[in-house]
ROTI-407036 format. One record per residue (C-alpha): z, y, x; residue in three letters. Coordinates in steps of 0.05 Angstrom, whole numbers, plus 5000, padded with zeros to 4 digits. Each point is the difference from the previous one (the first is absolute). Layout:
N
ZYXALA
...
***
This chain:
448
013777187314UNK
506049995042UNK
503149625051UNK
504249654951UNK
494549804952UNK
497950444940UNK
502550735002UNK
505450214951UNK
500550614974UNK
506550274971UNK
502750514959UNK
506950435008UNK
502550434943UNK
506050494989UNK
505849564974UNK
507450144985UNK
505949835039UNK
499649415052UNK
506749644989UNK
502949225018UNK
499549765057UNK
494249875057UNK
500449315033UNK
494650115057UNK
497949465033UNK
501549765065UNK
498450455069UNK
494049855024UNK
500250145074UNK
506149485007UNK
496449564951UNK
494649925052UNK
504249905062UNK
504749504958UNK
494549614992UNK
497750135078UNK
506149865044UNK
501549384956UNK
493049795004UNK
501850045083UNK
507549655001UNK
502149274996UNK
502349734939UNK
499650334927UNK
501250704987UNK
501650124924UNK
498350674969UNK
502650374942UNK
496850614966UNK
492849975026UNK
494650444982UNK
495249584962UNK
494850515012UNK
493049785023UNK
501650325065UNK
506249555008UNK
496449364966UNK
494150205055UNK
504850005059UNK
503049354973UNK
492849624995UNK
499350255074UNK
505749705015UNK
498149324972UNK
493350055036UNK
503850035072UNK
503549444998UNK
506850094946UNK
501949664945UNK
500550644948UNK
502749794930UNK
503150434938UNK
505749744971UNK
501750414938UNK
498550734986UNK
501050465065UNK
502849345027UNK
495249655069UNK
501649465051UNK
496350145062UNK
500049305047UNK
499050375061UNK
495949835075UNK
504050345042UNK
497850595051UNK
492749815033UNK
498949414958UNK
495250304950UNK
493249504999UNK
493650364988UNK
497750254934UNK
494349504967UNK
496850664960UNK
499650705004UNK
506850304985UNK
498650574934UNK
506650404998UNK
497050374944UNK
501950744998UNK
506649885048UNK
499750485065UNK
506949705012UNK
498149264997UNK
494650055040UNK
503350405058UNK
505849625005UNK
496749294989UNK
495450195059UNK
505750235033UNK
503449324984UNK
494149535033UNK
497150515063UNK
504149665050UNK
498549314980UNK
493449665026UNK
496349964931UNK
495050344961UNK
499550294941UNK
495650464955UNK
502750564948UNK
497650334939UNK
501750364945UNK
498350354937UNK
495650625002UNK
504750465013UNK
503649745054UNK
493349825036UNK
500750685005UNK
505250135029UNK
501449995090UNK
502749455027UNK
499750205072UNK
505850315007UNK
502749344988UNK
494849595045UNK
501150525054UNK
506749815021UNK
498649234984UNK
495450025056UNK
505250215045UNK
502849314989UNK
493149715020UNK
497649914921UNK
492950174986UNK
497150214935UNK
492850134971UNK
499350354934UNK
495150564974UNK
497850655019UNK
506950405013UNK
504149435004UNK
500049874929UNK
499149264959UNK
498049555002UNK
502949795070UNK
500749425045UNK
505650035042UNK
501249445060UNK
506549895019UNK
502950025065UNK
500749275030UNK
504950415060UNK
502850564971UNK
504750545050UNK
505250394970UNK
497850734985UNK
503750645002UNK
495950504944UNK
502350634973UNK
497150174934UNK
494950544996UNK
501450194923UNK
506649774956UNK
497149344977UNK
504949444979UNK
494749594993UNK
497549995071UNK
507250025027UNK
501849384954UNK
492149605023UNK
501850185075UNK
507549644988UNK
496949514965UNK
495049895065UNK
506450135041UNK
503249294971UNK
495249515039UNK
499150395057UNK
504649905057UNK
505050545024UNK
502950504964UNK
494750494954UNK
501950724994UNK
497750454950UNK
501050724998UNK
499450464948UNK
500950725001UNK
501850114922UNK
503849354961UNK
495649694947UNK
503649484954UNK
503349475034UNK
499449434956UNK
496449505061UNK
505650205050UNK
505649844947UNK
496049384979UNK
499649835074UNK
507750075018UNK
501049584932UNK
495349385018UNK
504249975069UNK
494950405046UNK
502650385067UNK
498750734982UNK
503650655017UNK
498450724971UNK
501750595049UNK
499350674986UNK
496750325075UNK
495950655020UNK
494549654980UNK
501449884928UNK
502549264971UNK
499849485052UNK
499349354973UNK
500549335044UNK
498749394978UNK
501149315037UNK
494249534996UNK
499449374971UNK
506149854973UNK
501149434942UNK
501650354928UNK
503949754958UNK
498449884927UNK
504250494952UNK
501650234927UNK
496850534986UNK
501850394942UNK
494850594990UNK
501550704977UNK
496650384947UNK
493650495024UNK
502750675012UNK
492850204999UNK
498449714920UNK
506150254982UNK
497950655017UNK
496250084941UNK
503549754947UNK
505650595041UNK
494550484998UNK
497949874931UNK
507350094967UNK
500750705047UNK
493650304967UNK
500949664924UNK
504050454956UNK
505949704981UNK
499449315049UNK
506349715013UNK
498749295046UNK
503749525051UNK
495649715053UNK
504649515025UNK
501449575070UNK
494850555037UNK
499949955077UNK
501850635030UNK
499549855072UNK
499050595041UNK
493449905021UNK
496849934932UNK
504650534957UNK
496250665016UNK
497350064933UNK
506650004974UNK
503150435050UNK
494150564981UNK
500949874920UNK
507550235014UNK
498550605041UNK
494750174945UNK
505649924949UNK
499749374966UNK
505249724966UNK
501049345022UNK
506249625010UNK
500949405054UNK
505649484977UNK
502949505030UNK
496949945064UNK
500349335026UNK
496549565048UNK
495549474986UNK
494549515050UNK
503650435049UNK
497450634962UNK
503650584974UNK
498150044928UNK
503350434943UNK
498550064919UNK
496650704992UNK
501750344924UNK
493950574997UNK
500850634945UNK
493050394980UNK
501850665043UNK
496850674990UNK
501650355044UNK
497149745066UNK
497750435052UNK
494349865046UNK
501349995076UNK
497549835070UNK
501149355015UNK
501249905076UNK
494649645033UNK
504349585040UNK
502749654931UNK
492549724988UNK
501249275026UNK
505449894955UNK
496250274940UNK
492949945018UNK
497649524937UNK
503350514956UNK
497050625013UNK
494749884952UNK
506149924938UNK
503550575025UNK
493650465001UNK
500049784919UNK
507850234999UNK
498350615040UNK
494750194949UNK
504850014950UNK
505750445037UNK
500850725010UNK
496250335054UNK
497249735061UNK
500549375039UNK
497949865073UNK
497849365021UNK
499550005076UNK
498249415056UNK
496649584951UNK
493849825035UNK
501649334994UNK
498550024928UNK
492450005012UNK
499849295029UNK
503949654946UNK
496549584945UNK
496150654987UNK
500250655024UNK
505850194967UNK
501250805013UNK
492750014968UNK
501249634945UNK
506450334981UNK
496450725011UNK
493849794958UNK
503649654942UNK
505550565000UNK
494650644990UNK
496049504955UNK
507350104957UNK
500750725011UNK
504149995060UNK
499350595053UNK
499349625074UNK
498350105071UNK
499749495052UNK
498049925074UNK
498449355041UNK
508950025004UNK
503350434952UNK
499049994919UNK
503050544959UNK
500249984920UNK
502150544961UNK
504849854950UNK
498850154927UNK
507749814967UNK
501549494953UNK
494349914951UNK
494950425026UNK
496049585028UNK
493950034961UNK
497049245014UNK
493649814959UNK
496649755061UNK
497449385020UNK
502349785074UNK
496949555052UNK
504449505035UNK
495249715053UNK
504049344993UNK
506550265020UNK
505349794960UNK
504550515014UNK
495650514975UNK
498549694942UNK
507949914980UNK
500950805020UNK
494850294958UNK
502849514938UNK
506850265013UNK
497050694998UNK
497449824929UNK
506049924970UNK
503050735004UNK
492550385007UNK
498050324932UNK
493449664995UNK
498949265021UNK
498649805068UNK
495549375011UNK
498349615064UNK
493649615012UNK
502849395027UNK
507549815003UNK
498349225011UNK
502850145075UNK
506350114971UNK
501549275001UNK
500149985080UNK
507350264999UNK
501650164927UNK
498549454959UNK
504250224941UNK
499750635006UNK
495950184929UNK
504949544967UNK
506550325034UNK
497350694982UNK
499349904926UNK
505949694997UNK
503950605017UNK
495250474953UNK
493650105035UNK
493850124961UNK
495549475047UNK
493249824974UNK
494249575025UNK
494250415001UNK
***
């Protein structure tokens, strides 16, 4: 059993070219705050594009719970009748956010410095997962949680009924504790600054700006300095969502490794602090053309066209690039088994406390295939076989993660034998059309 009800197995095999085109669905980590700074103005923000993900629906039921009125209105299309900053009433029930590290984070973020309490879980996997490094700097604000061994969910956490302004500097590149102690930062009084040495995406401080916040970004000795003003009204917005630069990697990855593949991926975000995948794919030698960049929901987006390429090169990708890339390291360890020589994956510790242990995963499922690796707690290398030699025939855990479930199906599709996963029913968190969307271009997607 997994979190998501009865496992599902699936089956990759080696198909021809990928052409057409791959409409992904909407990006998730805007989908979420979308739904969370309209949820926190006055009036009704209207959003375009959503990701109807469980993740996303998760966040949206959340909302609903404190206090907003949270309706859909077509397909992608929500009105979110929000309660403005601090006026969030407690929670009735426990609040399941399902296998969402982001939700949860940023929703406790969202209530810490408002004098309510409310209680978290989630699915197996993220019960797993540490939530003190969000809790930490929450109690700065005078919030108090109580949750399991290690700081892990279930958890209670009180809000604070005075909350002081807090000046926090971010022990490890997180955008999800900067964007919960911003959040926090909104009903408390005084101006909030967060400082973080390396910049992770920036969705929440865009988002912020957008919705009428006072926030400033300076670039100081320290790092990022970012100031928010507290408790400021929002106002509602139109809020048109881009698509996921990180599930359009791998329909991208899947055309770059599929003889013959010839695919658009259009209206991809390729903000700066998300596009380190596809900064590395270049470097490695991918042939990938952006066209007509553009901006849209205040993101810069462009229409990628992405050729099979042979002749990519493994590399060492700098560890300072990992915030903008870290979801796709376990895709580009699939590309990087299918390049020429070696590539270096370094300051990816980070990895090991996502919805599984992800180096691990990658490492296991990858020699399980035939793949030559070596890992430490930070660094994974995989030794590159070229196109097609990959042997596959393996059958690879996902431990509910459904980004390692959508790499190792991807790596089906150019391996010589098939490749099958024991559970891909996480996929729906962020990719609920993904099997579909696959096929469609030529995949060779079964269900186990």
């Amino acid at each position: 059993m997994s979190g998501h009800g009865d496992a599902q197995p699936m089956i990759s095999a080696k198909c021809g070219p990928l052409t057409g085109e791959a409409a992904v669905p909407g990006d998730k980590s805007i989908s979420h705050r979308a739904l969370l700074f309209g949820a926190m103005a006055v009036g009704e923000t209207r959003i375009t594009g959503l990701l109807e993900g469980q993740d996303v629906l998760d966040t949206a039921r959340a909302m609903r719970a404190f206090g907003a009125t949270v309706t859909q209105t077509g397909p992608g299309a929500w009105s979110v009748h929000g309660v403005g900053v601090g006026g969030f009433r407690e929670p009735e029930d426990v609040i399941d956010c399902g296998n969402s590290g982001t939700g949860v984070r940023l929703i406790m973020g969202s209530m810490a410095t408002t004098a309510m309490t409310a209680t978290f879980t989630g699915d197996a996997s993220l019960r797993k997962r540490p939530m003190g490094r969000v809790t930490d700097p929450l109690a700065l604000f005078g919030a108090q949680a109580y949750g399991r061994k290690g700081g892990r969910l279930p958890m209670t956490v009180v809000g604070a009924a005075n909350p002081v302004p807090v000046r926090y500097a971010l022990p490890v590149a997180s955008a999800q504790v900067k964007s919960a102690v911003l959040l926090a930062g909104l009903n408390a009084p005084g101006e909030t600054v967060v400082i973080e040495r390396e910049p992770t995406r920036d969705h929440s401080e865009r988002m912020l700006l957008g919705f009428g916040a006072e926030l400033t970004v300076e670039k100081g000795r320290e790092g990022h300095v970012i100031t928010l003003k507290g408790q400021p009204e929002l106002r509602p917005q139109s809020v048109a969502v881009p698509r996921d630069p990180s599930s359009a990697a791998f329909p991208t990855c899947a055309a770059l490794i599929v003889e013959g593949s010839d695919i658009t991926v259009p209206g991809v975000s390729q903000n700066l602090t998300r596009n380190g995948l596809y900064l590395t794919l270049v470097e490695m030698g991918a042939r990938i053309d952006f066209l007509n960049p553009r901006e849209e929901g205040g993101e810069p987006v462009a229409d990628l066209r992405v050729r099979f390429s042979d002749a990519m090169q493994g590399i060492e990708v700098p560890p300072e690039r990992a915030p903008s890339m870290i979801d796709e390291y376990p895709i580009l360890s699939v590309v990087a088994a299918f390049s020429h020589g070696k590539t270096v994956m370094r300051g990816v510790r980070e990895l090991r406390v996502k919805e599984s242990d992800r180096i691990d995963a990658m490492a296991r499922g990858l020699e399980a295939c035939g793949v030559r690796i070596e890992e430490d707690e930070d660094t994974l290398v995989v030794y590159g076989m070229g196109p097609g030699g990959v042997p596959g025939g393996a059958t690879c855990a996902t431990h509910l993660d459904h980004r390692i479930a959508m790499s190792f199906l991807v790596a089906g599709m150019a391996a010589r034998a098939e490749i099958a996963v024991d559970d891909a029913s996480p996929i729906v968190t962020s990719f609920p059309i993904f099997e579909g969307l696959m096929n469609g271009l030529g995949a060779a997607i079964r269900r186990g």
